[in-house]
Backbone bond lengths (Angstrom), bond angles and torsions (degrees), N, CA, C in turn:
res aa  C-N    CA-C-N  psi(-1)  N-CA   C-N-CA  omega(-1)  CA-C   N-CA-C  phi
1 X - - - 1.458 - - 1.527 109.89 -
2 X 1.460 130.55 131.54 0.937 127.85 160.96 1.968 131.35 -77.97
3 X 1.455 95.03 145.00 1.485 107.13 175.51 1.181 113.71 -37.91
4 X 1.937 114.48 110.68 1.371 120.03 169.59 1.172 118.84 -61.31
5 X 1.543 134.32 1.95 1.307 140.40 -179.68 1.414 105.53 -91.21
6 X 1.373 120.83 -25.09 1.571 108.20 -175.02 1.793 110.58 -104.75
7 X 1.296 112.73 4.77 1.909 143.04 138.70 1.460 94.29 -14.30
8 X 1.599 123.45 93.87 1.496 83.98 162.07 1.341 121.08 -109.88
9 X 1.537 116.41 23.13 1.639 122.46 173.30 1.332 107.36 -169.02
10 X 1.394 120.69 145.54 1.825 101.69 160.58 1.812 92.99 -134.55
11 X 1.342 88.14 166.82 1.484 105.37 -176.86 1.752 113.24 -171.89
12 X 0.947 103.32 178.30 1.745 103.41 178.13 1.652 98.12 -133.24
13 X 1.436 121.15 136.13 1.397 135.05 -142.58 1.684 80.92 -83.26
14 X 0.962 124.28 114.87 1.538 139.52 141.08 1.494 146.39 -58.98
15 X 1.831 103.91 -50.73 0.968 108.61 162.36 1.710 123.56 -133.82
16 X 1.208 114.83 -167.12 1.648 108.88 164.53 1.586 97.05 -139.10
17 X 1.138 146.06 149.25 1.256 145.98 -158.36 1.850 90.54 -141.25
18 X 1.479 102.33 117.61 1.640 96.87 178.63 1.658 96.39 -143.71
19 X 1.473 104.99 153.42 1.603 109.22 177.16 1.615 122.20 -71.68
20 X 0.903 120.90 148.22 1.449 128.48 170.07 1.138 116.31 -122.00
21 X 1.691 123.07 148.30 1.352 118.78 152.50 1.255 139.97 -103.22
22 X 1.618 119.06 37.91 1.291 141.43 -169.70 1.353 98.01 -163.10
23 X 1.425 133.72 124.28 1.564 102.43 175.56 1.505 95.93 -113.00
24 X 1.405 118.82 -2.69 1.596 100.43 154.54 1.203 137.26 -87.22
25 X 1.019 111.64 -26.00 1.978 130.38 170.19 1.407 81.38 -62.99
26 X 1.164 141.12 -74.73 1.781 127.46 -169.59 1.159 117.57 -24.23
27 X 1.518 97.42 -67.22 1.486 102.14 -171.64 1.886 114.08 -64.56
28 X 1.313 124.15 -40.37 1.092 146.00 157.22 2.105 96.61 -14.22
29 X 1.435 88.55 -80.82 1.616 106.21 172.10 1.266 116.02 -33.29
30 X 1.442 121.01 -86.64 1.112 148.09 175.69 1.767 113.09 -27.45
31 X 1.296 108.41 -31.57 1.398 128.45 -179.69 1.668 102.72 -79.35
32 X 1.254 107.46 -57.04 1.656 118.75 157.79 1.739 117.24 -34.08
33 X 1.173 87.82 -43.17 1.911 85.00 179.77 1.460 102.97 -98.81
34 X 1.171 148.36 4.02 1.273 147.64 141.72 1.245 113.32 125.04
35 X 1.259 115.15 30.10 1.727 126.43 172.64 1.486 103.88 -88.94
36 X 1.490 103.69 148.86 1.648 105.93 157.13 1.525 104.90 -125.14
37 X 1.446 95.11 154.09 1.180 105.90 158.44 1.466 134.73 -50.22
38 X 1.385 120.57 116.09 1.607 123.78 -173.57 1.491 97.91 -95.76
39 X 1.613 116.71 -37.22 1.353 118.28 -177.78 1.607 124.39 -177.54
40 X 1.347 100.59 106.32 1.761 123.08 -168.47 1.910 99.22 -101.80
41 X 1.243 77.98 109.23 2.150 101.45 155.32 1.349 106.42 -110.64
42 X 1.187 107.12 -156.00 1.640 114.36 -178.81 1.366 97.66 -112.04
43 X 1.226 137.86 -43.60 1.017 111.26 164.67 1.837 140.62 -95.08
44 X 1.361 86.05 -6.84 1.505 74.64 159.98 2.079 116.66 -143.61
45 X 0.752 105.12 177.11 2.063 97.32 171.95 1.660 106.92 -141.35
46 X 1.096 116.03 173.75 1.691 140.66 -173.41 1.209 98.55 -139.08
47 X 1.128 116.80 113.95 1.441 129.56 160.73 1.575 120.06 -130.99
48 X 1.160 126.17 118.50 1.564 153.48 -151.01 1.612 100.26 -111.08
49 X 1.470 112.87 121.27 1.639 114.63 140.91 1.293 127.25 -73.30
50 X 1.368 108.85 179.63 1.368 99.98 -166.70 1.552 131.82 -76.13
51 X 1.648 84.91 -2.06 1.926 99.44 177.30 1.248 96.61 -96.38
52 X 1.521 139.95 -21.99 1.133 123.10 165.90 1.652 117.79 143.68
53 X 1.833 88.77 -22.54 1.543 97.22 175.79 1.310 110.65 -63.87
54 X 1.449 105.93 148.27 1.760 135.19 174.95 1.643 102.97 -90.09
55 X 1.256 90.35 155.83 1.781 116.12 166.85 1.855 93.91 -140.81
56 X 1.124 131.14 113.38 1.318 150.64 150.22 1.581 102.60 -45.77
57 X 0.876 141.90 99.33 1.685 123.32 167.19 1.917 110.41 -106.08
58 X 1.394 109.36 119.55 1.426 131.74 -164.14 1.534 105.31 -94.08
59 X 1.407 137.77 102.43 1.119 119.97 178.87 1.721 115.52 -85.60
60 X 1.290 133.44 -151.70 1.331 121.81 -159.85 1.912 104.58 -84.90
61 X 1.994 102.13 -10.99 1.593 115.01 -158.17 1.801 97.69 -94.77
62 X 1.666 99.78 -16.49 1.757 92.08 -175.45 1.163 123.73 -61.30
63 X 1.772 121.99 177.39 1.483 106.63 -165.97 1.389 84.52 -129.69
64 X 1.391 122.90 4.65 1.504 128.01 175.08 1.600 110.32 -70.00
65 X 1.187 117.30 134.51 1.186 122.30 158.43 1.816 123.15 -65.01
66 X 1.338 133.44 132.09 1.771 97.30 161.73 1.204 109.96 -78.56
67 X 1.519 87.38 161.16 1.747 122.80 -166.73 1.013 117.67 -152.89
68 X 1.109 102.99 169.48 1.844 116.16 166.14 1.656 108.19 -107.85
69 X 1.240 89.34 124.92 1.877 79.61 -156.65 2.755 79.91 -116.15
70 X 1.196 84.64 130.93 1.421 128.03 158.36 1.258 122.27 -86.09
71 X 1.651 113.92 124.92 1.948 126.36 173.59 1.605 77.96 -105.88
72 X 1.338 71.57 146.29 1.991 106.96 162.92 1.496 74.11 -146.47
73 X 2.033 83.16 148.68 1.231 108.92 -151.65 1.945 97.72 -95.98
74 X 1.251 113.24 -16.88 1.296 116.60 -174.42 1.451 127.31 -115.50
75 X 1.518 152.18 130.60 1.495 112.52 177.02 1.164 130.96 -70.45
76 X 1.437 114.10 3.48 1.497 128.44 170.64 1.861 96.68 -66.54
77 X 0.983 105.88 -65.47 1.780 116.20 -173.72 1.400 71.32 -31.95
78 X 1.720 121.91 -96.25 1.234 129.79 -146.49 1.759 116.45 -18.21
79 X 1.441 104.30 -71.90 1.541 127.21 160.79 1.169 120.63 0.34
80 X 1.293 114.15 -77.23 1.239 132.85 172.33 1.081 122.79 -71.79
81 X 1.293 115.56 -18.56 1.913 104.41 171.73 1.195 85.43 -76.68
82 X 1.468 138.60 -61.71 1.633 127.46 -161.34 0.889 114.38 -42.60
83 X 1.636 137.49 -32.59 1.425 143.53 -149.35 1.586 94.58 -88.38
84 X 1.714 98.01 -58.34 1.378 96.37 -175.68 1.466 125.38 -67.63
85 X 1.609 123.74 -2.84 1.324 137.31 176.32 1.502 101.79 -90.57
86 X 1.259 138.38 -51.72 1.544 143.20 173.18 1.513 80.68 107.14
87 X 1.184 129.77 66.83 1.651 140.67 174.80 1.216 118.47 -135.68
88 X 1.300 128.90 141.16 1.429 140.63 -163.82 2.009 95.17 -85.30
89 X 1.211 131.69 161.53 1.438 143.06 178.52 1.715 100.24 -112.64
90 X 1.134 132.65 113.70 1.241 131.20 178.15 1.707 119.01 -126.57
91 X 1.370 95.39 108.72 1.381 107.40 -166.65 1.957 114.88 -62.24
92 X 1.247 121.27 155.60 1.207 119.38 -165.74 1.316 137.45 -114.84
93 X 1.327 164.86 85.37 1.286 167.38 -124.84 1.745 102.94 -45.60
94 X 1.303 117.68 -31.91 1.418 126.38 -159.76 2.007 96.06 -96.85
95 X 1.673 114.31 -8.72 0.905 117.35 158.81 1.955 101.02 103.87
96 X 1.223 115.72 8.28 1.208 105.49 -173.50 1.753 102.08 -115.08
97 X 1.100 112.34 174.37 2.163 109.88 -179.53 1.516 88.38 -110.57
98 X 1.365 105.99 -178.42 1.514 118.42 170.59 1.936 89.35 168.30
99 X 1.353 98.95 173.13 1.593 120.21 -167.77 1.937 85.71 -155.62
100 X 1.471 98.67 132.82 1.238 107.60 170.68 2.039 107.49 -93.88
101 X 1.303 100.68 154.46 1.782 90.10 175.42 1.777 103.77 -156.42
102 X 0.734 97.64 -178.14 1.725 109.13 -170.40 1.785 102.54 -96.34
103 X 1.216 125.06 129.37 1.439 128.50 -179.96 1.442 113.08 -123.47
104 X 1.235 105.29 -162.63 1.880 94.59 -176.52 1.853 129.42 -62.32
105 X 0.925 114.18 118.80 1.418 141.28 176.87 1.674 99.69 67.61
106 X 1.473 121.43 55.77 1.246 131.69 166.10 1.759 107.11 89.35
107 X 1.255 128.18 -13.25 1.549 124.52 168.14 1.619 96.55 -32.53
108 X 1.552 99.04 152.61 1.660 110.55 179.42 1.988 94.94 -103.99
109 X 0.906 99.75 159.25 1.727 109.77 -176.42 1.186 94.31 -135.13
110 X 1.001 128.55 159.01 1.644 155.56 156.72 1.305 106.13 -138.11
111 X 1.662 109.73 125.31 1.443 118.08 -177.91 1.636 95.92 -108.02
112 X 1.590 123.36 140.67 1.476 98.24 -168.19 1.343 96.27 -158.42
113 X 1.470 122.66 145.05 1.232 135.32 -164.84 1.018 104.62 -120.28
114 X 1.868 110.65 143.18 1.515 105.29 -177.97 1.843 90.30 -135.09
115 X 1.616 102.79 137.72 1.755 99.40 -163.90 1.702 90.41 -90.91
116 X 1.180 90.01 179.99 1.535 110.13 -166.71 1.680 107.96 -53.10
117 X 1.428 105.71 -41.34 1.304 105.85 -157.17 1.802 102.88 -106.50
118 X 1.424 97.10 36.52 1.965 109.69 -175.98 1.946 97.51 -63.43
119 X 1.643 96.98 138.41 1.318 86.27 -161.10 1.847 88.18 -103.11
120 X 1.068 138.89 158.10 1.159 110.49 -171.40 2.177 87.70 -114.99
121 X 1.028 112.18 147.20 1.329 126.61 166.14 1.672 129.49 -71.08
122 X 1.444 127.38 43.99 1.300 130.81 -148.83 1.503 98.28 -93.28
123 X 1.610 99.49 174.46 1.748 116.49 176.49 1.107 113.33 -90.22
């Protein structure tokens, strides 16, 4: 087993964040394969299966990078991964925080917290 001290985050994979070039035909789709919408802007949407996993869909106007975006279950968890990343915590319009960071061989991560009372934006 390796040293929980050299740990530098844990989480359980939440979402996948990928580009689109329609972000309503996506979601349109995505609805087709049995996602709903958790939360549609213009530039970006949340769409959830029925176990819970996300697909991020990024159209050409988002300012999101894709990622592999990570829940930690607490904003303390959150906290401290930032601290231990040397990363700023930036709270979110949709009401949740997250810190983006660098993962294996340059993948982008988003570690991201959703508080108790996350309202979700559905159809």
């Amino acid at each position: 087993m390796s040293d929980e001290k050299n740990i530098r985050f844990v989480g359980v994979v939440d979402h996948l964040a990928v580009k689109c070039s329609d972000l309503q035909k996506a979601v349109e789709e995505y609805k087709r394969l049995g996602f709903k919408v958790e939360t549609l802007y213009d530039d970006w949407a949340m769409m959830r299966d029925p176990k819970g996993f996300g697909i991020a869909l990024l159209p050409p106007n988002s300012k999101h990078p894709p990622h592999i975006g990570l829940r930690v279950e607490t904003f303390e968890e959150l906290e401290e991964a930032a601290r231990r990343e040397g990363r700023p915590i930036k709270p979110h319009r949709d009401g949740t925080s997250s810190f983006y960071t660098k993962g294996v061989d340059g993948q982008i991560i988003e570690l991201v917290y959703y508080p108790p009372d996350f309202k979700k934006n559905t159809d």
